[in-house]
N, C-alpha and C positions, 0 to 999 in steps of 0.2 A: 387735546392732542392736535388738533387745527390749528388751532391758533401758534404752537411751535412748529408745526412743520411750515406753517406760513408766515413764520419770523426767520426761520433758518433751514438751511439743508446740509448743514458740517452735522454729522455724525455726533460731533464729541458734544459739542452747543446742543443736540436734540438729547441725548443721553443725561446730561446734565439739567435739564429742564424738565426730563421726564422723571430725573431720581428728586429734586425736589418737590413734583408735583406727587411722588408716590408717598414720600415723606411725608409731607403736609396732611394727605387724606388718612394714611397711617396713621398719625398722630391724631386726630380729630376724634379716628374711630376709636383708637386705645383711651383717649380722655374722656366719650364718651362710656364705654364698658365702665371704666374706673368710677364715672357716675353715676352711673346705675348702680351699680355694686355698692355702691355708699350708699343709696337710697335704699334698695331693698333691705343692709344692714339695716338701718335709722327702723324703717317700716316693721323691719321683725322683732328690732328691741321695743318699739313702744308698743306694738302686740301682745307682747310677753310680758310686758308692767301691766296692760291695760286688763283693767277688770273684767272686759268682756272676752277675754281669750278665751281660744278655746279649750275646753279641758280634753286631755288625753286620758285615755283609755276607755272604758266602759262604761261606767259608772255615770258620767254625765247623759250617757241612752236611755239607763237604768231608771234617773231620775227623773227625765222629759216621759217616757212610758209609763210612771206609775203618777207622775200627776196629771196625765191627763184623763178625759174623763171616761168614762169606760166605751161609748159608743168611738170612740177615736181608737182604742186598742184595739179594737177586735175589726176595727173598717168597716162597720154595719154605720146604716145610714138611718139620720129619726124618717119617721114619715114624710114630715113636712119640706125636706132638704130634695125631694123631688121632682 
C-alpha cells in the first residue's frame, strides 16, 4: 500500500493498483485452499486403501482389549514395573 500511494495520488490509479493487488492475494489464497483440499483428498483416499487404517466401530477396541495381557486390562501393575 506504500509503495502506491508513493507512485500515485489520482484516486482512480490508487483504486486500480489496490483492486489488482487484492486480486492477486485473492487468487494465491483461493489456489492455495484448492491445494490443500486436493491434498487432504489424496491423504484420505490412500488412508482408506492403506492397510493400517483405521477400523471403524468397536470391534477393533474389542480386539486390542482382549489381546492384550490381562495385567494391561484391568491397569494393575507387576511388582517389578515400580
Amino acid at each position: 500500500m506504500r509503495t502506491a500511494f508513493a507512485l500515485s495520488q489520482d484516486p482512480a490509479v490508487l483504486r486500480q493498483a489496490l483492486a489488482a493487488g487484492l486480486e492477486s492475494v485473492a487468487g494465491f489464497v483461493e489456489d492455495m485452499v484448492a491445494a490443500l483440499a486436493g491434498q487432504l483428498r489424496r491423504e484420505r483416499a490412500e488412508l482408506a486403501r492403506s492397510s493400517h487404517a483405521p477400523v471403524r466401530g468397536g470391534q477393533a477396541h474389542l480386539d486390542l482389549l482382549f489381546a492384550a495381557p490381562p495385567t494391561a486390562r484391568t491397569g494393575s501393575r507387576s511388582p517389578r514395573s515400580h
